[in-house]
MARNUMAR-296979 format. One line per field, with one value per residue (C-alpha): x, y, z; residue in three letters; residue number from 1; chain. Coordinates in nm, 2 decimals, decimal comma. Example, Ala and Ser with C-alpha at 12.3 -4.5 7.8 and 13.67 -1.06 7.14 Angstrom:
<rs>
u = 1,23 | 1,37
v = -0,45 | -0,11
w = 0,78 | 0,71
r = ala | ser
k = 1 | 2
c = A | A
</rs>
This chain:
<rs>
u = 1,81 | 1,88 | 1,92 | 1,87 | 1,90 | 1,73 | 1,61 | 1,23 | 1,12 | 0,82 | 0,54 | 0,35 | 0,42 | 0,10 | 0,09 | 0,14 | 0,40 | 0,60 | 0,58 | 0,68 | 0,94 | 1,08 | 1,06 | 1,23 | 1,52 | 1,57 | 1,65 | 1,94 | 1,74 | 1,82 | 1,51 | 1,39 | 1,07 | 0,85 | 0,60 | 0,53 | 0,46 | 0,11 | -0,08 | -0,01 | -0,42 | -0,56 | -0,73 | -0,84 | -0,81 | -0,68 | -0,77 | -0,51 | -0,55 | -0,35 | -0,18 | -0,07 | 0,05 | 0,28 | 0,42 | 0,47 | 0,65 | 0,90 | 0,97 | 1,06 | 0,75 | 0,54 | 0,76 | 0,74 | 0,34 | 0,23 | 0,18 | -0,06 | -0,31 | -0,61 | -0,64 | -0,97 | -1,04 | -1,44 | -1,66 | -2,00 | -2,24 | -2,60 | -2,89 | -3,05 | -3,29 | -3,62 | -3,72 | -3,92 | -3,61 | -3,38 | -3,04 | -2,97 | -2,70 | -2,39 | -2,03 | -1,70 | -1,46 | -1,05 | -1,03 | -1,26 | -1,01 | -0,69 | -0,63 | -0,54 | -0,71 | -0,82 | -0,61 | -0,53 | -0,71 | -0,42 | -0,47 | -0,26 | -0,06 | 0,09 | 0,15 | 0,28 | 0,52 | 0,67 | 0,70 | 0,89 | 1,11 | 1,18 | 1,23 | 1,48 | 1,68 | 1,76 | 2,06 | 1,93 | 1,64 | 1,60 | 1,32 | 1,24 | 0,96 | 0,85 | 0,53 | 0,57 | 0,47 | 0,50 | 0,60 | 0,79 | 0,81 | 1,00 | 1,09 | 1,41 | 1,27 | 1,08 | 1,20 | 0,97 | 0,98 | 0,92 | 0,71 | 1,06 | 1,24 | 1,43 | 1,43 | 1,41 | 1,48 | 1,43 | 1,35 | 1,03 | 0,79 | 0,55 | 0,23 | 0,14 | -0,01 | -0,38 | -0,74 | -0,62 | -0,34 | 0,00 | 0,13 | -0,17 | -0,26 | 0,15 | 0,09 | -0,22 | -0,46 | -0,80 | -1,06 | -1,39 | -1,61 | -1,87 | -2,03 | -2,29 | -2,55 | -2,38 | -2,08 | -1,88 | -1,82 | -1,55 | -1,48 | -1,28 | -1,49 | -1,37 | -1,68 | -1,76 | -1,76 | -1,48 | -1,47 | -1,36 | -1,10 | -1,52 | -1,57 | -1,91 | -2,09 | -2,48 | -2,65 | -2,88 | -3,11 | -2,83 | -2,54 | -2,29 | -2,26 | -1,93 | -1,72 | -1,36 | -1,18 | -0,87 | -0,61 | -0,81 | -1,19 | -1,14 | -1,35 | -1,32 | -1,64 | -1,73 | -2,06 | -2,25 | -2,54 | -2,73 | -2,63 | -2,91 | -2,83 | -2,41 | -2,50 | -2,73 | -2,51 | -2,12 | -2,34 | -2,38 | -2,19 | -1,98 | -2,22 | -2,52 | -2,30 | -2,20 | -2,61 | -2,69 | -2,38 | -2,48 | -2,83 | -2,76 | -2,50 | -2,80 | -2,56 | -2,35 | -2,04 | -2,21 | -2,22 | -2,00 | -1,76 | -1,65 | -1,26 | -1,15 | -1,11 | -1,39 | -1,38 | -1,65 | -1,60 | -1,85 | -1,83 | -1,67 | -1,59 | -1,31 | -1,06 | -0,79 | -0,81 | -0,47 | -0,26 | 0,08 | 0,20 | 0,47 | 0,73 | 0,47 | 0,28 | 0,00 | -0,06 | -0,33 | -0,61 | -0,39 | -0,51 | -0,83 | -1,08 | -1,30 | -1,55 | -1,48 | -1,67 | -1,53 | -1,16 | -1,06 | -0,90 | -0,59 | -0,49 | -0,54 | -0,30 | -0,05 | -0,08 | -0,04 | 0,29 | 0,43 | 0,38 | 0,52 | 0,80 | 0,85 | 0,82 | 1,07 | 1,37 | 1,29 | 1,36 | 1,64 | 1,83 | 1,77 | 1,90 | 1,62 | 1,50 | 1,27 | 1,05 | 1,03 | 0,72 | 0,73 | 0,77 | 0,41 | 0,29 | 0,30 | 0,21 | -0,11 | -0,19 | -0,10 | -0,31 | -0,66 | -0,84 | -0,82 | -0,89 | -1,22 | -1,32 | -1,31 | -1,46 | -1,75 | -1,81 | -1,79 | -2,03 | -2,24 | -2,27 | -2,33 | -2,60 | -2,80 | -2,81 | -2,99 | -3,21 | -3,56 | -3,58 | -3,76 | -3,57 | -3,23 | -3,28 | -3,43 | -3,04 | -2,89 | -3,09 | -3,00 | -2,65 | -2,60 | -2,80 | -2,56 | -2,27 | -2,41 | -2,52 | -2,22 | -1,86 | -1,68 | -1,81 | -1,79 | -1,40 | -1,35 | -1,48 | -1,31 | -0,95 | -1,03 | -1,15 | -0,81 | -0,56 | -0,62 | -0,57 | -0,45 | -0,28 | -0,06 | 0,28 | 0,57 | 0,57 | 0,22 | 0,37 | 0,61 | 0,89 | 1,15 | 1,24
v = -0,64 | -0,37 | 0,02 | 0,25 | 0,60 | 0,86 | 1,21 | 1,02 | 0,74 | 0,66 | 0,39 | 0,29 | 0,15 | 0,21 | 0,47 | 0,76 | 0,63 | 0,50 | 0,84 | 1,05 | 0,83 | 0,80 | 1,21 | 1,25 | 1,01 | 1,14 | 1,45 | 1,32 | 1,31 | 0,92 | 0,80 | 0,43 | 0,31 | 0,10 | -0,13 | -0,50 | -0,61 | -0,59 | -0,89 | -0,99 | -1,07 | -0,75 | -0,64 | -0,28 | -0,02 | 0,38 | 0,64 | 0,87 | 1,18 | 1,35 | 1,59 | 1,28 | 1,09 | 1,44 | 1,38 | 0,99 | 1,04 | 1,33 | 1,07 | 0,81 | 0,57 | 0,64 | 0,47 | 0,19 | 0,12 | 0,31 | -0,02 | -0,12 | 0,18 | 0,36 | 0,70 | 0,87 | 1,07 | 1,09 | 1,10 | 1,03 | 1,06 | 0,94 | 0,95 | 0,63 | 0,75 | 0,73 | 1,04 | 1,31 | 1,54 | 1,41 | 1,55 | 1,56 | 1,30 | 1,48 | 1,43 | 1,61 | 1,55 | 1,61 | 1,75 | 2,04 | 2,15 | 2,09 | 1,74 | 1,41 | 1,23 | 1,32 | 1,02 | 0,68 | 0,37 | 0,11 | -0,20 | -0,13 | -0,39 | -0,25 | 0,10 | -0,06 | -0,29 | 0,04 | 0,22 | -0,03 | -0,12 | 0,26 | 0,31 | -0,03 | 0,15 | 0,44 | 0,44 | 0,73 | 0,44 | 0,21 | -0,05 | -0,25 | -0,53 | -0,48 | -0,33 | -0,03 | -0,16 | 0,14 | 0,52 | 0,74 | 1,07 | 1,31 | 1,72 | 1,59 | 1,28 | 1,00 | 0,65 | 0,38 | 0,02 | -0,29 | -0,58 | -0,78 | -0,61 | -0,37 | 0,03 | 0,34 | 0,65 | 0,97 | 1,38 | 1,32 | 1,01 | 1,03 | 0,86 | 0,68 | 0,36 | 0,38 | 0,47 | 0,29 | 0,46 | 0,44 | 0,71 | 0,93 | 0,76 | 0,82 | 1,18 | 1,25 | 1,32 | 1,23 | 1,26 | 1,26 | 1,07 | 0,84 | 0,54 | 0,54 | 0,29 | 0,18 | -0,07 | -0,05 | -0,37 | -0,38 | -0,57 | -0,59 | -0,71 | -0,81 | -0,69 | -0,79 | -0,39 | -0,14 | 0,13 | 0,38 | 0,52 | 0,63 | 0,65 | 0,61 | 0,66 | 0,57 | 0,73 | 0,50 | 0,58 | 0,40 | 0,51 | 0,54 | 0,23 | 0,36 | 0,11 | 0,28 | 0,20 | -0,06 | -0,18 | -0,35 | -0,47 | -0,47 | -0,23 | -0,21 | -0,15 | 0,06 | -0,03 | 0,10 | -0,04 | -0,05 | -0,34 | -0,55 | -0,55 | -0,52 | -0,87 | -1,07 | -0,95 | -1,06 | -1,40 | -1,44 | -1,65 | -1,54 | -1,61 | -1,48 | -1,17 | -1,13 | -1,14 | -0,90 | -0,64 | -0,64 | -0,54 | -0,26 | -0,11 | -0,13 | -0,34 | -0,02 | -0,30 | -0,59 | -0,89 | -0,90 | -1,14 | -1,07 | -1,13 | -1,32 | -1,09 | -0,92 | -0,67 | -0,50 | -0,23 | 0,00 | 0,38 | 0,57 | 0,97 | 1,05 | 1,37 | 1,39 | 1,69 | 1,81 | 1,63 | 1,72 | 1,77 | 1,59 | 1,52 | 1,30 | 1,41 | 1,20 | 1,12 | 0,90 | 0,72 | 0,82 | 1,16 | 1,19 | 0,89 | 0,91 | 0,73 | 0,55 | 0,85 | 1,14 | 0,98 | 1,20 | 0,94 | 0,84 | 1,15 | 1,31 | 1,11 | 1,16 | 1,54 | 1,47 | 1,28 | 1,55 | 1,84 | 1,69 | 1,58 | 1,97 | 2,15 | 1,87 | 1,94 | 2,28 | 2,28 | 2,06 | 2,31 | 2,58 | 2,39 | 2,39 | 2,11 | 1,85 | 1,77 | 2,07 | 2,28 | 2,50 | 2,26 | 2,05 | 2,37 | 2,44 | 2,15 | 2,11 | 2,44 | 2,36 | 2,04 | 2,15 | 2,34 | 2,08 | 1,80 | 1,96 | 2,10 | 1,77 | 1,63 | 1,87 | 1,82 | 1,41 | 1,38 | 1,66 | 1,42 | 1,11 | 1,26 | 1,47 | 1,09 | 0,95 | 1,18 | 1,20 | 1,58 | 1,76 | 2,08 | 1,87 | 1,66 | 2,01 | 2,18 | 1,91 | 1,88 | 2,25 | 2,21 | 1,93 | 2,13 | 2,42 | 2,24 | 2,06 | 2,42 | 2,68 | 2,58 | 2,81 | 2,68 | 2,33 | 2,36 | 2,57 | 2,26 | 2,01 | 2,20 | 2,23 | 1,85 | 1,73 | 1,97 | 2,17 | 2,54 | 2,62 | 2,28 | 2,22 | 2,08 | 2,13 | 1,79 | 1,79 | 2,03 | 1,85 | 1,99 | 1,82 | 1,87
w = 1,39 | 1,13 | 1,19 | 0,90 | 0,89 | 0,62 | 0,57 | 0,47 | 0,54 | 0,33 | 0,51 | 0,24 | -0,09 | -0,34 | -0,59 | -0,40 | -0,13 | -0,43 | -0,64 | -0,34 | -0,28 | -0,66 | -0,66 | -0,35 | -0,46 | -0,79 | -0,66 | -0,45 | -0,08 | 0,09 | 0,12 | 0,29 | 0,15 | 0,41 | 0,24 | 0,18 | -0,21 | -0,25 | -0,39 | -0,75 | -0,77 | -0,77 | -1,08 | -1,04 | -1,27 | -1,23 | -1,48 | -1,48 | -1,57 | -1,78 | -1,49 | -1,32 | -1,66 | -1,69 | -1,36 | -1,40 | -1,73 | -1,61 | -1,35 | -1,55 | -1,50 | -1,77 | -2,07 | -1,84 | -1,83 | -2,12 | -2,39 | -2,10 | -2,08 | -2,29 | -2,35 | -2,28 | -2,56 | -2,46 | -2,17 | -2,21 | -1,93 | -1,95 | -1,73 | -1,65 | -1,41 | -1,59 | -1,34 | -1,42 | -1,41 | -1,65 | -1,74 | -2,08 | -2,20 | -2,28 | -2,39 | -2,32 | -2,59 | -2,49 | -2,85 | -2,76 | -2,51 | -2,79 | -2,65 | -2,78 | -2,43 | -2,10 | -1,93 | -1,92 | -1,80 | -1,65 | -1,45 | -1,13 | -1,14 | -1,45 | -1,29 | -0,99 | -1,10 | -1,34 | -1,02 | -0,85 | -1,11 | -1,14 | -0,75 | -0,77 | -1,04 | -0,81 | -0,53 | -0,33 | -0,27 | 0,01 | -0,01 | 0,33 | 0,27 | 0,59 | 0,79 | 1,01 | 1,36 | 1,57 | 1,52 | 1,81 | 1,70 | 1,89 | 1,83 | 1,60 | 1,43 | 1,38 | 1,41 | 1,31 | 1,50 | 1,20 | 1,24 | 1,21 | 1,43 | 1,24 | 1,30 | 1,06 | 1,20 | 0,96 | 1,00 | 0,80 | 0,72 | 0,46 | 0,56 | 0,25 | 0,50 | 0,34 | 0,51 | 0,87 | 0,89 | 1,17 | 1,06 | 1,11 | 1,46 | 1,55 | 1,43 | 1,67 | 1,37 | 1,38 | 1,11 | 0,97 | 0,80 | 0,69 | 0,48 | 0,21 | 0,16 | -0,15 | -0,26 | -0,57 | -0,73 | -1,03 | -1,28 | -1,60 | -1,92 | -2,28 | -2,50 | -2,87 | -3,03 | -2,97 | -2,72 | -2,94 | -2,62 | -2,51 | -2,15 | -2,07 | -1,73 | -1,68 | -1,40 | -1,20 | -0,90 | -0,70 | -0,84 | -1,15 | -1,39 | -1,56 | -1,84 | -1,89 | -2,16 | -2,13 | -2,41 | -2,69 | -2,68 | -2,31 | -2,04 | -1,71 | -1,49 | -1,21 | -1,07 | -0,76 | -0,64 | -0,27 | -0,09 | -0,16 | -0,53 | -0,50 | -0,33 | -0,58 | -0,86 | -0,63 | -0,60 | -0,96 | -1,17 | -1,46 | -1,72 | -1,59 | -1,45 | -1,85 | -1,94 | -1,63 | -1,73 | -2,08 | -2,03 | -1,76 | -2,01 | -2,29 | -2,54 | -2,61 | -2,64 | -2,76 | -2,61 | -2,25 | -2,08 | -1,71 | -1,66 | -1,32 | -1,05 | -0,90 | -0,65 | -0,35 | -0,17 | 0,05 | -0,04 | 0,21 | 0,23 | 0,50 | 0,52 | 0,78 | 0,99 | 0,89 | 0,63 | 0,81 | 1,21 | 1,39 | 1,13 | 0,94 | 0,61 | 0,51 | 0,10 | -0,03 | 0,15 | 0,49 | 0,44 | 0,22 | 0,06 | -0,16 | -0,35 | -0,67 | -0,89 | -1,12 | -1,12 | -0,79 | -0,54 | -0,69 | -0,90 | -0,56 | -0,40 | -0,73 | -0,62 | -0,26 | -0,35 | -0,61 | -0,36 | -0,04 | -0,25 | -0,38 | -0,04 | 0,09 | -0,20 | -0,18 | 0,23 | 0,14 | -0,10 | 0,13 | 0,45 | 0,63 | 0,82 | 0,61 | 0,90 | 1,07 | 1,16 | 0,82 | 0,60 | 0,78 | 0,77 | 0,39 | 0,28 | 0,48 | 0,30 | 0,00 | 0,03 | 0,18 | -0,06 | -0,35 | -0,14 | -0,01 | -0,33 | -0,49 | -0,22 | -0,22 | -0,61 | -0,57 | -0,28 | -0,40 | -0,74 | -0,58 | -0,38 | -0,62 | -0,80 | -0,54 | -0,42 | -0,52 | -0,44 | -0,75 | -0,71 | -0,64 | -1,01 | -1,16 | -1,06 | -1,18 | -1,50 | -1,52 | -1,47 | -1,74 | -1,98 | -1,95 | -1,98 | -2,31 | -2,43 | -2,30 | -2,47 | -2,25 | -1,98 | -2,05 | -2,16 | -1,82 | -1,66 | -1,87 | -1,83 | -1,46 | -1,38 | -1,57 | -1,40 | -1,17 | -1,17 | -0,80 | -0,70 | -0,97 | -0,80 | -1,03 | -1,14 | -1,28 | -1,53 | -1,60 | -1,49 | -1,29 | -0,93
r = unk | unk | unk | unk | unk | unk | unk | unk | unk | unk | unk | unk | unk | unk | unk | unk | unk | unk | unk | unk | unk | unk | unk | unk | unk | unk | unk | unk | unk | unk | unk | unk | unk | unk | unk | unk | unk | unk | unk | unk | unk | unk | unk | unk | unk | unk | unk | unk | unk | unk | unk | unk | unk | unk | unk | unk | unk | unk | unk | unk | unk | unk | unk | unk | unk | unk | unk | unk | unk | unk | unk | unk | unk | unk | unk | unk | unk | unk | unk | unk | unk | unk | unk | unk | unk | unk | unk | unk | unk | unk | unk | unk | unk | unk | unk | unk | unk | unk | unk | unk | unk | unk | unk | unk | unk | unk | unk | unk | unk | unk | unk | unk | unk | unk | unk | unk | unk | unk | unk | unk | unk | unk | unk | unk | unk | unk | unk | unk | unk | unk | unk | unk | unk | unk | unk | unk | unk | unk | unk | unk | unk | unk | unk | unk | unk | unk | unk | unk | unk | unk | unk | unk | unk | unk | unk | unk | unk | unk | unk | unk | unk | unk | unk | unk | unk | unk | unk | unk | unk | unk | unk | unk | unk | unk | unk | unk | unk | unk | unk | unk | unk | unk | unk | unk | unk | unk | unk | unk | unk | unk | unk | unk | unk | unk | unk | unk | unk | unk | unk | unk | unk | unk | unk | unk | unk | unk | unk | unk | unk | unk | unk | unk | unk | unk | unk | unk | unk | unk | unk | unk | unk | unk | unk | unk | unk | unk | unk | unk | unk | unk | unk | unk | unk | unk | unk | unk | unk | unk | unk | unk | unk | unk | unk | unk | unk | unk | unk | unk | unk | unk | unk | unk | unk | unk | unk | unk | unk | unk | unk | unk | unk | unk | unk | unk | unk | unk | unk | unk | unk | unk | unk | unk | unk | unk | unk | unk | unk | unk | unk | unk | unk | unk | unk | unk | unk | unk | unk | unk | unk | unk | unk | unk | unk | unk | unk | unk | unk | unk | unk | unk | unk | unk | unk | unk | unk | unk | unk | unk | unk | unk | unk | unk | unk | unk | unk | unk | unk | unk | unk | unk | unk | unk | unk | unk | unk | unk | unk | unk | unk | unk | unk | unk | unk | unk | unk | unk | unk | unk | unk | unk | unk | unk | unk | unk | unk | unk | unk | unk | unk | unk | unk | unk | unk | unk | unk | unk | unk | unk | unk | unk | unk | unk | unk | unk | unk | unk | unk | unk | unk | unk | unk | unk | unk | unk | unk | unk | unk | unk | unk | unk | unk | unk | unk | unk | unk | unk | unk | unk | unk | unk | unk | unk | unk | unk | unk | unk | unk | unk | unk | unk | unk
k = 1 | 2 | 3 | 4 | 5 | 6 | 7 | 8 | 9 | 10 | 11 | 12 | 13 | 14 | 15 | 16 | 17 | 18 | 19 | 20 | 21 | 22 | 23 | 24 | 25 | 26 | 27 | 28 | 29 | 30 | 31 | 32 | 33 | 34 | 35 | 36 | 37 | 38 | 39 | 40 | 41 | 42 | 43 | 44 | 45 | 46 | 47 | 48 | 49 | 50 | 51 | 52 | 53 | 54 | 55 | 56 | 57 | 58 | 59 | 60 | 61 | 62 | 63 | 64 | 65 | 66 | 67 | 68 | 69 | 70 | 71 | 72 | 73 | 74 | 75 | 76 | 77 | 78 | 79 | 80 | 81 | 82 | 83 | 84 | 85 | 86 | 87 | 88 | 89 | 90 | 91 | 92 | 93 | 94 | 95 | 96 | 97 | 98 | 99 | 100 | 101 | 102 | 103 | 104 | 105 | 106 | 107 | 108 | 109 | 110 | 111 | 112 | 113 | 114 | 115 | 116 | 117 | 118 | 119 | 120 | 121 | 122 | 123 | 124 | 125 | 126 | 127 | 128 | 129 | 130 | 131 | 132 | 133 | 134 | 135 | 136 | 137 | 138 | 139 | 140 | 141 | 142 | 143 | 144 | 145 | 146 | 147 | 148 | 149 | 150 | 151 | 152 | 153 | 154 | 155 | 156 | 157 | 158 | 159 | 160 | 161 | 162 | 163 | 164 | 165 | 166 | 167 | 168 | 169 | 170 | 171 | 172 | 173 | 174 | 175 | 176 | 177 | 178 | 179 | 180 | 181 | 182 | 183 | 184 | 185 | 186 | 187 | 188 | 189 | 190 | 191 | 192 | 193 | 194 | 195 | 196 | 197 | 198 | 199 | 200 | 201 | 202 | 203 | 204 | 205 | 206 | 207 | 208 | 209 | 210 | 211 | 212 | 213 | 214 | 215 | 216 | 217 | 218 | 219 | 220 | 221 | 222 | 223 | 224 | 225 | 226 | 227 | 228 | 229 | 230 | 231 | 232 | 233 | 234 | 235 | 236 | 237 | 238 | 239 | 240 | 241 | 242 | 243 | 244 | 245 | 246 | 247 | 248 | 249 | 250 | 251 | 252 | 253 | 254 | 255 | 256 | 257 | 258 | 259 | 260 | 261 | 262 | 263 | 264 | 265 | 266 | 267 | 268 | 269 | 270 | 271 | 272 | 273 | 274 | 275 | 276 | 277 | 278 | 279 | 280 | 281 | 282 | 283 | 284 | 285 | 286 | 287 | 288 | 289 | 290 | 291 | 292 | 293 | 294 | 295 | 296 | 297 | 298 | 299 | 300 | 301 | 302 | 303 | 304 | 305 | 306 | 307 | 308 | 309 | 310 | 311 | 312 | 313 | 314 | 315 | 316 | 317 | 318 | 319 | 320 | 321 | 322 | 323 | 324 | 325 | 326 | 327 | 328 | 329 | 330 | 331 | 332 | 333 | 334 | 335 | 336 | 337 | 338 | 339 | 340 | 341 | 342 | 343 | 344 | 345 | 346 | 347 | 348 | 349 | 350 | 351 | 352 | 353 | 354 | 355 | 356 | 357 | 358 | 359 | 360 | 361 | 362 | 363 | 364 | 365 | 366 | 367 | 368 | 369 | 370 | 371 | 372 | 373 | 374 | 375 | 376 | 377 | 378 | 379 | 380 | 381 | 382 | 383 | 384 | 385 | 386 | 387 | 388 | 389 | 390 | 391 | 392 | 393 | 394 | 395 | 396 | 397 | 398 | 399 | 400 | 401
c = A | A | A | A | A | A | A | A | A | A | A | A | A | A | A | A | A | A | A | A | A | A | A | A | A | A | A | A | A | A | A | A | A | A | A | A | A | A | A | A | A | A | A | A | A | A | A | A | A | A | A | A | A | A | A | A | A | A | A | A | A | A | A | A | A | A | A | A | A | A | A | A | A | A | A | A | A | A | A | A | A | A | A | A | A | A | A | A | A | A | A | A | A | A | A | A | A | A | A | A | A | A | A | A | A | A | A | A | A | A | A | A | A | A | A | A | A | A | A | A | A | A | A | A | A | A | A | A | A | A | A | A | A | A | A | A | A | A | A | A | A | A | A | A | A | A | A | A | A | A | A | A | A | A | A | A | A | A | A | A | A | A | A | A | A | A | A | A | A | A | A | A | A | A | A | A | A | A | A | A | A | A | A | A | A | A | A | A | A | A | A | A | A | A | A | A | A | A | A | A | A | A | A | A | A | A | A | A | A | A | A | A | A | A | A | A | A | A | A | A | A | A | A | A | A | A | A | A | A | A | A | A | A | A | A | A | A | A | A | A | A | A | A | A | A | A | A | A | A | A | A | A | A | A | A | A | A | A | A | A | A | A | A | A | A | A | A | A | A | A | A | A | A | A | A | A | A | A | A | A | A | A | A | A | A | A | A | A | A | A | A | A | A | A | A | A | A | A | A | A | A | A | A | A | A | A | A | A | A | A | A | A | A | A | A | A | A | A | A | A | A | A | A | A | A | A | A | A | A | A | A | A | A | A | A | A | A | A | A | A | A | A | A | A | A | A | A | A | A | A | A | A | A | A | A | A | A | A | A | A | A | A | A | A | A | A | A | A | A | A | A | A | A | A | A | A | A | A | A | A | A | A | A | A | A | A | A | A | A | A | A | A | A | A | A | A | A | A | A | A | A
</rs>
């Protein structure tokens, strides 16, 4: 049985346990990342936007993963409704805002094997392939017991364990939320016509139909359906999928042809209580999830990693303790209002979209019309969805830590 001792132990190794732990060790602080390799078979996408493409190329990741990714140059969102109330189609353009793109579309695997190789490139670095079995947390650290046995005891864990998380159980933080009557299902697509780097998002009395651009004639697709429906269309098989896809995206990229790897998931909405107490911080899905809609979830977690990594170095060069009571205490602060505010503005979309309420669809149809109509206000919304103003962690400024 092995004994390893660190300033953080990181439990957790997606994008934002990774990130945190890549910051944290390129600034010098030891740092022992707990995570088994995640399967090579998942095909999902991320579109990262461009706040979180900043922070992953001051870190050395970006170079890595960047031949694999398409910028977003446009958004185009259309409704699909047929409703009385319909919003006008409009389209935000990252040029109007004195951009080359919005983002980048990557298949995870791409961004995760960049982060790893960049994590296995740096000493200060400790990678366990192991699973976190148990947490004891006491007033001057946390040591957490491994499903084989071995021990990590550090001042501070970061929580990066996903929506069923230890570290938040260990930490005694409960939370909130709750299911829709929807599933996502995802895909990647080659299509016959270019995307012209176009993302375009239909939306349907059941939810967004949204094709993101990927490297080539290559989409991936976001679609959420009731139940009923995500089930008839999993059950299909790849050739009539292809026919069925291509008529719900009305041809925009000719003809269709669905890529192995489909994925189902039921839309969930969760926030943690508090993001930090006990010498754990939670990151990611540990703190906040968040329906696949608007591009939040991820570039949320990005943020969650770059600021927990500040407010730790930051402790660090003042000789204050890592894990201690301040440190929790700023970060949860930090945290909260951008996580609810793009909570708010996610499930406030997805249910205007479904609801048949006239005077709901009529402020909706109002607000889209505005945007289309009112540049200031459609770049204020633009520069705001991309990077936002009051949670901007050094890092998504590109500045090093």
């Amino acid at each position: 049985m092995g004994k390893w001792t660190a300033e953080v132990a990181v439990v957790g190794g997606g994008p934002a346990g990774l990130t945190a732990a890549i910051a944290l060790a390129r600034a010098g602080i030891e740092t022992v990342l707990v995570s088994k390799r995640p399967p090579q078979h998942d095909h999902r996408t991320t579109a990262l936007l461009l706040s979180s493409v900043t922070a992953l190329d001051a870190l050395g990741v970006w170079t890595r993963c960047q031949a694999q990714a398409a910028p977003l140059r446009a958004i185009r969102i259309i409704d699909d409704t047929a409703r009385l109330l319909r919003a006008p189609e409009i389209t935000f353009e990252a040029s109007e805002i004195g951009l080359d793109a919005f983002g980048h579309n990557i298949e995870n695997r791409h961004l995760l094997a960049a982060l790893d190789a960049c994590a296995a490139e740096l000493p200060a670095v400790t990678r366990i392939e192991d699973a976190a079995r148990v947490l004891d947390i006491s007033g001057r650290g946390v040591t957490a017991r491994l499903e084989g046995g071995d021990e990590v005891s550090a001042r501070l864990v970061v929580g990066a364990d996903g929506r069923r998380s230890l570290c938040r159980a260990a930490a005694g933080i409960e939370s909130d939320g709750r299911t829709y009557a929807q599933t996502a299902l995802t895909f990647n697509l080659g299509h016959a016509r270019p995307h012209e780097n176009i993302s375009t998002e239909f939306h349907t009395p059941a939810g967004p139909f949204t094709l993101v651009p990927l490297p080539g004639r290559r989409s991936s697709l976001v679609y959420v359906a009731d139940p009923a429906t995500a089930q008839s269309v999993a059950e299909m098989d790849d050739a009539a999928l292809s026919e069925a896809l291509e008529r719900r995206a009305h041809s925009i990229l000719g003809k269709l042809t669905v890529e192995r790897g489909r994925g189902a998931f039921p839309l969930v909405i969760e926030t943690a209580h508090r993001f930090a107490a006990n010498r754990v911080a939670l990151v990611g899905e540990a703190a906040h999830v968040l329906p696949p809609i608007g591009a939040q979830g991820l570039n949320l977690g990005l943020r969650d990693a770059a600021t927990i990594a500040e407010i730790v170095i930051d402790a660090r060069r003042a000789g204050t303790d890592v894990g201690g009571a301040t440190v929790l205490a700023r970060y949860d602060g930090l945290r909260r209002s951008d996580v609810a505010s793009r909570t708010l503005a996610v499930d406030l979309l997805n249910r205007t979209l479904l609801s048949d309420f006239l005077p709901l669809q009529g402020a909706r149809q109002l607000s889209f019309f505005l945007l289309q109509h009112i540049g200031p206000l459609r770049r204020a919304v633009m520069r705001e969805g991309i990077a936002p103003a009051a949670s901007q962690p050094r890092l998504m400024r590109g500045e090093i830590l």
